[in-house]
C-alpha distance (Angstrom), angle and dihedral (degrees) to the residues before:
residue distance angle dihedral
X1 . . .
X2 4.04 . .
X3 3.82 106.2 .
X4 3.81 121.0 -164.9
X5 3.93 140.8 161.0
X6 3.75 95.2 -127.1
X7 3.65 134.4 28.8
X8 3.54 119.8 -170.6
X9 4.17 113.4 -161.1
X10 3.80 102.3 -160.8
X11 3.38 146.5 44.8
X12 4.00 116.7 -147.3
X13 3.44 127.0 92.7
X14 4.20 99.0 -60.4
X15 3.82 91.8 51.2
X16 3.95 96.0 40.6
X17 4.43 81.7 48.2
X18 4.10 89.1 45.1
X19 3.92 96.6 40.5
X20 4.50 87.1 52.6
X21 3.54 84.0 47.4
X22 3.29 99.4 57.7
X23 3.99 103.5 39.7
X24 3.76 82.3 56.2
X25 3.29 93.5 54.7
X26 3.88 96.0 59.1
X27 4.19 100.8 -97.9
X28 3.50 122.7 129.4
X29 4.11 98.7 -121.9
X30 3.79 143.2 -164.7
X31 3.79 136.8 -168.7
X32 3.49 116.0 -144.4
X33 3.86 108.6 -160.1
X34 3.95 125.0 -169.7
X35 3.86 88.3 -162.4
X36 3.87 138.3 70.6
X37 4.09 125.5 -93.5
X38 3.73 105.0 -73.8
X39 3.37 102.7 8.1
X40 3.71 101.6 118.0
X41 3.16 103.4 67.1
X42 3.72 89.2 74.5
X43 3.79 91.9 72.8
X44 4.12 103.9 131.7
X45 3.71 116.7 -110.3
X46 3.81 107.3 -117.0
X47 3.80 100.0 167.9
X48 4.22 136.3 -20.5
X49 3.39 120.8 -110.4
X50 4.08 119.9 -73.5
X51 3.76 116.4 -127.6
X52 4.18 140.2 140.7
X53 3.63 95.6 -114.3
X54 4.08 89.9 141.5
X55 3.99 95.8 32.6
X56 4.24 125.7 77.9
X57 3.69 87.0 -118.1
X58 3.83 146.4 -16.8
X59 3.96 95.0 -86.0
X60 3.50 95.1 114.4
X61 3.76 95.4 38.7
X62 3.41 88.7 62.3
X63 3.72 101.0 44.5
X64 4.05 87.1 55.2
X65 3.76 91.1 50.9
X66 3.89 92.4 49.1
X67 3.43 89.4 44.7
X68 4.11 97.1 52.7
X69 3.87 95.4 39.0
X70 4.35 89.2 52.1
X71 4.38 121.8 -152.1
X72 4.24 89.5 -29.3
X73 3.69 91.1 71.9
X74 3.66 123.0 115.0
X75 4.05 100.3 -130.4
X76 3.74 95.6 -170.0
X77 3.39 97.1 43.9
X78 3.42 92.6 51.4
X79 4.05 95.4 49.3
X80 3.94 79.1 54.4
X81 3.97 98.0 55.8
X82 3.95 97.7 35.2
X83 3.64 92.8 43.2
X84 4.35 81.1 57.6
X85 3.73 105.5 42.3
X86 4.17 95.4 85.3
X87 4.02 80.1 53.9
X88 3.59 90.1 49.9
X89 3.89 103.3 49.5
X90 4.16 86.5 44.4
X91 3.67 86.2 58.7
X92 4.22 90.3 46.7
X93 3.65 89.6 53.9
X94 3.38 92.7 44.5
X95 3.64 92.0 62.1
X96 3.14 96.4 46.2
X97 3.78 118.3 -78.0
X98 3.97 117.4 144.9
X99 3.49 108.3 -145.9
X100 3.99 132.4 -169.5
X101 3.74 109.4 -82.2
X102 3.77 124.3 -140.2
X103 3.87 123.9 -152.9
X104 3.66 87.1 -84.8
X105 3.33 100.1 52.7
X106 4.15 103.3 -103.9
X107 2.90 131.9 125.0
X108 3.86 101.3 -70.4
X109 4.01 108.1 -99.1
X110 3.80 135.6 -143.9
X111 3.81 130.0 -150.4
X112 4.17 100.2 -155.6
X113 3.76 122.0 167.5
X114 3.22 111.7 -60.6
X115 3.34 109.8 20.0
X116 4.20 116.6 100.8
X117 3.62 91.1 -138.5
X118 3.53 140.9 15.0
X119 3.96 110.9 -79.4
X120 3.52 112.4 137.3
X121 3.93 114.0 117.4
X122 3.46 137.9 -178.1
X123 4.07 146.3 85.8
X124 4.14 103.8 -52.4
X125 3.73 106.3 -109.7
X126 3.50 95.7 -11.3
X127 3.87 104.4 70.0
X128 3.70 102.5 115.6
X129 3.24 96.5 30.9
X130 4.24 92.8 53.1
X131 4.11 89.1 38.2
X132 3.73 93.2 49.7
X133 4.02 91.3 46.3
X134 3.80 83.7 52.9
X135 3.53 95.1 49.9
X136 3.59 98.9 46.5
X137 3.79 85.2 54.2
X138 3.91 89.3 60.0
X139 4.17 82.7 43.7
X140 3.97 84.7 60.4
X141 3.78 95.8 35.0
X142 4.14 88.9 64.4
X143 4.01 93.4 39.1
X144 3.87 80.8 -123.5
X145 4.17 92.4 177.0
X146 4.39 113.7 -124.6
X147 3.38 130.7 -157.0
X148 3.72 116.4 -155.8
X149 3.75 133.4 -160.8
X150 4.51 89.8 20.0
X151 3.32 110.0 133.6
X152 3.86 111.2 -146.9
X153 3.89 103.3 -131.2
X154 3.59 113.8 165.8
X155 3.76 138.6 11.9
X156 4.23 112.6 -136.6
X157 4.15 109.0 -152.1
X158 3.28 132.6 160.0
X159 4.07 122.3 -138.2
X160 4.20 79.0 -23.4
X161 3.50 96.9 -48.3
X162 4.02 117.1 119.8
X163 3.81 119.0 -120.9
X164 3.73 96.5 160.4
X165 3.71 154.2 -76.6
X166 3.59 151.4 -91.0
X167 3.49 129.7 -123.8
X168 4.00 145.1 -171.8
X169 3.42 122.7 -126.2
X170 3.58 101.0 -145.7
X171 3.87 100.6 -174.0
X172 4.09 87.0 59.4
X173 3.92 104.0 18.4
X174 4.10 93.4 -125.1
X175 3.69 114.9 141.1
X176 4.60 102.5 -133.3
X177 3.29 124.1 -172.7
X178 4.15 130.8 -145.3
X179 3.87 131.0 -164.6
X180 3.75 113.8 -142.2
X181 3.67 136.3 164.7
X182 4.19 99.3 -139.4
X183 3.03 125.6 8.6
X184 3.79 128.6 -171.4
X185 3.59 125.2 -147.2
X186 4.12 105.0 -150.3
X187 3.90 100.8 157.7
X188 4.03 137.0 127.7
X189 3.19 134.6 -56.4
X190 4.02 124.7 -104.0
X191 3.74 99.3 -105.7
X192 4.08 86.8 132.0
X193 3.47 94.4 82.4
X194 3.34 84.5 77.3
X195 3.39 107.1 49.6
X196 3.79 112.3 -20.6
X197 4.03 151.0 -6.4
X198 4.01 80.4 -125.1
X199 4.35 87.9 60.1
X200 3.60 90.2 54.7
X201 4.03 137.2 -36.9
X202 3.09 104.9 -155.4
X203 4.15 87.1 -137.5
X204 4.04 103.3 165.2
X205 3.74 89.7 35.8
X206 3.85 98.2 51.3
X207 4.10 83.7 40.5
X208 3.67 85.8 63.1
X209 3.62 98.2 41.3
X210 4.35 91.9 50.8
X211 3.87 80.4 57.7
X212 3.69 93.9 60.1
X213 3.99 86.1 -114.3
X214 4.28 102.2 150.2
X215 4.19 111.1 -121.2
X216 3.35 115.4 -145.1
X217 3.63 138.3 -163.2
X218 4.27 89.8 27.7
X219 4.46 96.0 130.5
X220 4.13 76.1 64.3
X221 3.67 105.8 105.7
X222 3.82 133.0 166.2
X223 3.72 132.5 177.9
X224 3.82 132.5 -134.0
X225 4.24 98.7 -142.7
X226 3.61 89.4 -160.6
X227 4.35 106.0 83.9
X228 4.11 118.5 112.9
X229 3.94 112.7 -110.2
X230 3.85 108.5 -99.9
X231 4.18 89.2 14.0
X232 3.96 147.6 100.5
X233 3.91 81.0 -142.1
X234 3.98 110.2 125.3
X235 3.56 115.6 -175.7
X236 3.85 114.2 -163.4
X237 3.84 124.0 -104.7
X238 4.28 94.0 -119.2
X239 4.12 85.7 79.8
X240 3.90 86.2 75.2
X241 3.61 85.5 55.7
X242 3.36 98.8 52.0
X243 4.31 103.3 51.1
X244 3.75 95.8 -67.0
X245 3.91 108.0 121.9
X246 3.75 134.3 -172.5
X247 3.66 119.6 -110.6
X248 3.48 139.8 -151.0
X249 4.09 122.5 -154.6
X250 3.57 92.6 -97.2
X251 3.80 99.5 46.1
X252 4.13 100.0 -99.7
X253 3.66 111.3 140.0
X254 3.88 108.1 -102.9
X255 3.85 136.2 -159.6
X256 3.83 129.2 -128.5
X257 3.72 96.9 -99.7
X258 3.84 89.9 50.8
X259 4.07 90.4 67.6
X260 3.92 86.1 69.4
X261 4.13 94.6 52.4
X262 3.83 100.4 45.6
X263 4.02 144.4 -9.5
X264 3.42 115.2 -55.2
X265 3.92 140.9 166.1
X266 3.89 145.4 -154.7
X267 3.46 119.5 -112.1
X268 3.90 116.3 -154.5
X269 3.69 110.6 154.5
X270 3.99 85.9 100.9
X271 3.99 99.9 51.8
X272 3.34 111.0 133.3
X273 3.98 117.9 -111.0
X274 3.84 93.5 -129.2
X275 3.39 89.2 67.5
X276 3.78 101.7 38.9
X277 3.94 85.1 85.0
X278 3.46 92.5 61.2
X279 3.90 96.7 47.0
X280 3.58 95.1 41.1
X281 4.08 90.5 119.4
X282 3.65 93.7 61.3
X283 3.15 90.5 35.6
X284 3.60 101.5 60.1
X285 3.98 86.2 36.6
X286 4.01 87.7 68.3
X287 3.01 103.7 41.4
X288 4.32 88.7 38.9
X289 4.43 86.9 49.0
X290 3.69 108.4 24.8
X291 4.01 110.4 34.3
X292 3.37 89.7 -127.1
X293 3.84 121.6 136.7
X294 4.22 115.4 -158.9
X295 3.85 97.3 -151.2
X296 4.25 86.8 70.1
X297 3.98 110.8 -0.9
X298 3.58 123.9 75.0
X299 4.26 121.9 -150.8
X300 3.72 134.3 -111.8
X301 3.92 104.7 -125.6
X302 3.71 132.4 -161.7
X303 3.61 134.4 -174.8
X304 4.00 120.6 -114.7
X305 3.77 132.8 -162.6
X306 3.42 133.1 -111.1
X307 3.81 127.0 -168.0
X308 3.76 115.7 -141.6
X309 3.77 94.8 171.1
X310 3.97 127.9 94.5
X311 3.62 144.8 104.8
X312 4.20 115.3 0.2
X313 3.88 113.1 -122.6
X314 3.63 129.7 -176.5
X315 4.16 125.2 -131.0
X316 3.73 90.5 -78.5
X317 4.03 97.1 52.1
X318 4.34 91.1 -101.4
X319 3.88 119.0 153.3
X320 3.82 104.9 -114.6
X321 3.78 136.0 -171.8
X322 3.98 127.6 158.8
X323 3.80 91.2 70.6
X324 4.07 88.6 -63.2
X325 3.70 95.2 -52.4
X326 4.12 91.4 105.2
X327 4.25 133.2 55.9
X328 3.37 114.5 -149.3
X329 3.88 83.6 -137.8
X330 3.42 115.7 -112.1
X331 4.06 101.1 -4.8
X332 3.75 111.9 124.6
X333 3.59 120.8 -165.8
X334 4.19 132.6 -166.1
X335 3.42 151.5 175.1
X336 3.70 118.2 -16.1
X337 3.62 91.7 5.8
X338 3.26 95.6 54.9
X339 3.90 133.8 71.2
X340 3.82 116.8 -150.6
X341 3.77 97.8 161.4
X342 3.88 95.4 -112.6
X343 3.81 95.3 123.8
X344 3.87 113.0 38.1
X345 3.85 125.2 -179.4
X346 4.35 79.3 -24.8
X347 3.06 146.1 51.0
X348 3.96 133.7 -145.4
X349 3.87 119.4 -153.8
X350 3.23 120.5 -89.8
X351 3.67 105.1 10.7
X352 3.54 92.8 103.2
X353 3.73 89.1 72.8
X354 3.58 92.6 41.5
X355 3.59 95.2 49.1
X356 3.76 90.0 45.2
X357 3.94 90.9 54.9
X358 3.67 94.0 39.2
X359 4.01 96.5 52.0
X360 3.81 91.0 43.4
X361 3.50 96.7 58.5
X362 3.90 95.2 39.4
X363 3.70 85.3 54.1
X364 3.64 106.6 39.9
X365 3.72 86.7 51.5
X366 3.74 95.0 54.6
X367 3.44 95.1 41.7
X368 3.52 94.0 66.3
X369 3.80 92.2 37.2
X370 3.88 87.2 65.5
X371 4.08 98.3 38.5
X372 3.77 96.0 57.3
X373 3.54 85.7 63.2
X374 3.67 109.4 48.4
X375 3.90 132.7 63.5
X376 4.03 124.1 -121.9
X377 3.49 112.1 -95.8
X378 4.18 132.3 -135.1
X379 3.34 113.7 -63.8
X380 3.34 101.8 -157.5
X381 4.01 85.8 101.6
X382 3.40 97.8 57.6
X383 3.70 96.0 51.7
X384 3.78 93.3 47.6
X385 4.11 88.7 56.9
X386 3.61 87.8 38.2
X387 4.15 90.3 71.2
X388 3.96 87.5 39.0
X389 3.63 91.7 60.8
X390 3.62 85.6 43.2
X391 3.60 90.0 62.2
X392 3.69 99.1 41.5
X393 3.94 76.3 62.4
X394 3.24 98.7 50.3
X395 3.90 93.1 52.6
X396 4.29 95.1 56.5
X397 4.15 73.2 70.2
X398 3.73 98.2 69.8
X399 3.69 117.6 96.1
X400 4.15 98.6 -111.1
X401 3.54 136.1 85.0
X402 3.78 129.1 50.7
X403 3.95 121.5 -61.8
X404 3.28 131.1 -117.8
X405 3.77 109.3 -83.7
X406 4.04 94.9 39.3
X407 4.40 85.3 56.0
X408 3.84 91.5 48.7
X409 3.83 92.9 51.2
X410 3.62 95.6 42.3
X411 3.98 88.1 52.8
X412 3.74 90.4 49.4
X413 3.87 84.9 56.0
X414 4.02 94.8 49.7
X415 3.88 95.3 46.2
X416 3.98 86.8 49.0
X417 4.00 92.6 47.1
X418 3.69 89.4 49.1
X419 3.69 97.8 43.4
X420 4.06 93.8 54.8
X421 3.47 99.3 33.5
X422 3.80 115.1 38.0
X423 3.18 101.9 176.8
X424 4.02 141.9 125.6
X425 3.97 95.5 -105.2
X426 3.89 88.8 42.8
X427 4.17 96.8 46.5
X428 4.48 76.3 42.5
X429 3.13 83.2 57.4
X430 3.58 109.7 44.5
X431 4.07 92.8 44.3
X432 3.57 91.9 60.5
X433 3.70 96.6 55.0
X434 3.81 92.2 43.0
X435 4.17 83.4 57.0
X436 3.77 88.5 51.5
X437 3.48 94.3 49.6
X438 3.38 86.5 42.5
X439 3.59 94.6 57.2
X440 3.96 100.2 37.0
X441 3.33 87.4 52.6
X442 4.29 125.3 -163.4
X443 3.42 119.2 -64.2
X444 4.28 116.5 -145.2
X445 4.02 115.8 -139.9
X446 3.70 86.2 -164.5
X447 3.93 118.2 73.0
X448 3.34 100.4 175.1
X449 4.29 118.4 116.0
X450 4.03 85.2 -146.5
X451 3.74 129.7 97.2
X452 3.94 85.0 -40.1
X453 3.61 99.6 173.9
X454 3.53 91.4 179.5
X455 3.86 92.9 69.7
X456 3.70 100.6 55.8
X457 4.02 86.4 44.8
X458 4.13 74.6 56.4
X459 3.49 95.2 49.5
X460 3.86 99.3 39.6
X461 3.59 85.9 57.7
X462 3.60 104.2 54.1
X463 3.85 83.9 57.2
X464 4.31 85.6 53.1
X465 4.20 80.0 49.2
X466 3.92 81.6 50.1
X467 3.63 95.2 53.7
X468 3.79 96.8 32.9
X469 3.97 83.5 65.0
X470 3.68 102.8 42.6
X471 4.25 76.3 62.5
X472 3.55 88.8 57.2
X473 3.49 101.2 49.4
C-alpha cells in the first residue's frame, strides 16, 4: 500500500493549483488522474479568467458578481476571491503564460455581459488549455509524482476523519488502495447528468456524497449560451465581445439568457480580424465539424448547463458539515467540487477559473500545513474497504440491471423532470426511480478486467446517481 501526506483527486486547473501548493509547502504529493497523459488540455474554453487589472480595486468586480449570482451569494467570500484574482493572473504570467495584449500593454481585456467593465483576460480560445500546459509545467518542475487513468472510487475515514482512498486502475482493472493524511477533492463538475459521465462526473462531489458528507448549493444551475445546436462544441463567451452577436429567429439582437427561452443563433460575419488570430481553434473547429463558414453563415446555438453546486468548504479549503461548525478532518475540497458560495443562482464569466485557481491554492497549501503535523494512521481500515469496493466491482458483472446507455438516458430524464417541475409529486417521483435503479442495478456488456472503459463509465455514474439523490432529498 502507497502511503502519502497529500492526495490530490483531479487533474484540471484546481488540482494542478492545489497539488503546487502543496509540494511547496513541504508534503510529499500525488495526483490521481481518471484520464489519459495529455488529455486535459483539451478542456473547452468557456470564458478567461475575471480580474481588475484596469480598475483601482476589485469594488466593482464584486458588485457585478453579487449582482449576477442574486441573495444566495456568499458576499465575503466573494470580496476574498475578487480582491485575489489580479494576484493570481501576475503569478500566471509569471510562469509563463502569454496573454492577449491590449494597446497598453495588459493583459488584453473583455467587457462580456454582465460585467460593468471590461475584465476578462486570458489567451482567446486557448485559456485552459495554455493555463493548464503552464501548470503542468510547475507539476513537472516539483517532481510532484501522477497517476493517470486511476479512478478515485471511495474515500476510507474513520468517525469523519480521512485515512485514505481507493482507487481503480483502469489500464489493468485492479482495485489499489493509498493511505494519506488530506486529501483534496478538486475534480469536475456534474454536467453528465445531463448528457454524459464524459460532460462532467461530478467525481469529488459524488466522493463526498458516498461518505454521507451533505452538498450544498446543487438546485444552483447556470448556463453557458455559447454550445452549437446538435453538438458538444462550446465556444467561449469573449466572441460576443469581439463582433459576434446573439440572434433571435427573426434577426432581433438577443441576450445570453434569451438562448435558453427560444431559438437563437450566432452571428459572426462581423468579428473583427484582430481577434480572428486568437479564435482561430474554434474557428477552424466550425468550420472543420459543422460546414459552416462565418464570413456568410450564421450558427444554431443552444444553451448548456453548468453545475455550481458541490461539497461546502470553509476559507481555508476544510470539508465542513453541521452548518460549518464541524471539519471533516483532513478532507480538502476545490474548484468544481467544491462550493464556496461565490456564484449563487448565477454565474459571472470567468470566475469559474478564478475560483478554481483561487480554491486550489488555498487548499493545497493547507493541506500540507495540516499533514506535516500528523502521523499515518492504521491501515487496517483501508484494506478492509479496499475488498468491499472490490466486491461492489465484482457485482456490476452479474447479468441484471440496466446497461450503461439505458441508465444515462434515464438520468437525463430525472434531472430534466426535476428541473421543470419542482415540485413534491415530481421529486416523489424522481426518488422512486432513483431506488429502482438503485436496486436493479447496471449491467456491464464488457467482462473483461482490462482497460474496460465501460466499467469506470459504470462507476462514474453511480456517483452522478449519488448526486442526483442528494438533489432529491
Amino acid at each position: 500500500m502507497e502511503s502519502w501526506e497529500v492526495v490530490v483527486v483531479g487533474a484540471g486547473p484546481a488540482a494542478l493549483r492545489a497539488a503546487i501548493a502543496s509540494a511547496d509547502g513541504g508534503a510529499t504529493t500525488i495526483l490521481i488522474d481518471s484520464a489519459g497523459i495529455g488529455s486535459r488540455q483539451g478542456a473547452p474554453s468557456l470564458a478567461g479568467i475575471a480580474a481588475s487589472l484596469g480598475e483601482i480595486n476589485s469594488i466593482s468586480h464584486r458588485e457585478d458578481t453579487i449582482i449576477t449570482g442574486g441573495d444566495t451569494t456568499d458576499n465575503v467570500v466573494v470580496a476574498r476571491i475578487c480582491g485575489e484574482a489580479v494576484s493570481i493572473v501576475s503569478e500566471l504570467e509569471r510562469w509563463g503564460l502569454v496573454f492577449r495584449r491590449g494597446e497598453e500593454g495588459l493583459p488584453h481585456m473583455s467587457k462580456t455581459p454582465g460585467h460593468s467593465k471590461p475584465r476578462l483576460t486570458g489567451c482567446g480560445d486557448s485559456t485552459i488549455r495554455e493555463i493548464t500546459r503552464i501548470l503542468e509545467e510547475q507539476v513537472i518542475k516539483r517532481k510532484i509524482t501522477r497517476k493517470y487513468d486511476n479512478l478515485a472510487i471511495s474515500l476510507v475515514s474513520d468517525n469523519k476523519q480521512i485515512r485514505g482512498l481507493n482507487v481503480l486502475d483502469i489500464l489493468t482493472g485492479e482495485v489499489n488502495s493509498i493511505q494519506a493524511k488530506s486529501i483534496i477533492l478538486a475534480t469536475e463538475g456534474y454536467e453528465g447528468l445531463w448528457s454524459t459521465p464524459v460532460e462532467g462526473a461530478g467525481t469529488g462531489a459524488a466522493l463526498a456524497a458516498k461518505s454521507d458528507i451533505p452538498l450544498v448549493g446543487m438546485s444552483n444551475f447556470s448556463n453557458h449560451p455559447l454550445i452549437i445546436k446538435g453538438t458538444n462544441i462550446h465556444m467561449p463567451i469573449e466572441l460576443l465581445s469581439e463582433g459576434g452577436r446573439i440572434r433571435k429567429a427573426n434577426g432581433d439582437e438577443a441576450e445570453p439568457f434569451d438562448v435558453n427561452e427560444e431559438t437563437c443563433i450566432l452571428d459572426l460575419r462581423e468579428l473583427n480580424n484582430d481577434s480572428k488570430i486568437w479564435f482561430s481553434n474554434i474557428l477552424s473547429t466550425i468550420k472543420n465539424r459543422t460546414g459552416l463558414n462565418i464570413e456568410t453563415d450564421v450558427i444554431p446555438i443552444s444553451a448548456g448547463i453548468i453545475t455550481t453546486g458541490g461539497i461546502p468548504i470553509d476559507k481555508k479549503g476544510r470539508v465542513i458539515f453541521d452548518d460549518g461548525k464541524m471539519w471533516f478532518t483532513g478532507l480538502y475540497a476545490a474548484g468544481r467540487s467544491s462550493n464556496t458560495g461565490m456564484h449563487g443562482e448565477g454565474i459571472l464569466s470567468g470566475n469559474i477559473l478564478l475560483e478554481d485557481l483561487f480554491t486550489g491554492q488555498v487548499a493545497g497549501k493547507e493541506a500540507s500545513h495540516w499533514a506535516l503535523d500528523q502521523e499515518f494512521a492504521n491501515s487496517s481500515l483501508i484494506l478492509q474497504e479496499q475488498n468491499k469496493t472490490f466486491n461492489d466491482i465484482k457485482n456490476l458483472h452479474k447479468d441484471t440491471g440496466k446497461s450503461v446507455g439505458q441508465i444515462c438516458s434515464n438520468l437525463m430524464i430525472l434531472i430534466n423532470n426535476l428541473q421543470d417541475n419542482n415540485n413534491e409529486a415530481t421529486i416523489n417521483s424522481v426518488s422512486k426511480t432513483l431506488s429502482e435503479i438503485k436496486k436493479n442495478g447496471i449491467k456491464l456488456t464488457d467482462k473483461s478486467k482490462v482497460m474496460n472503459t465501460e466499467l469506470s463509465t459504470a462507476l462514474q455514474i453511480k456517483g452522478l446517481i449519488a448526486l442526483l439523490d442528494q438533489m432529491v432529498k
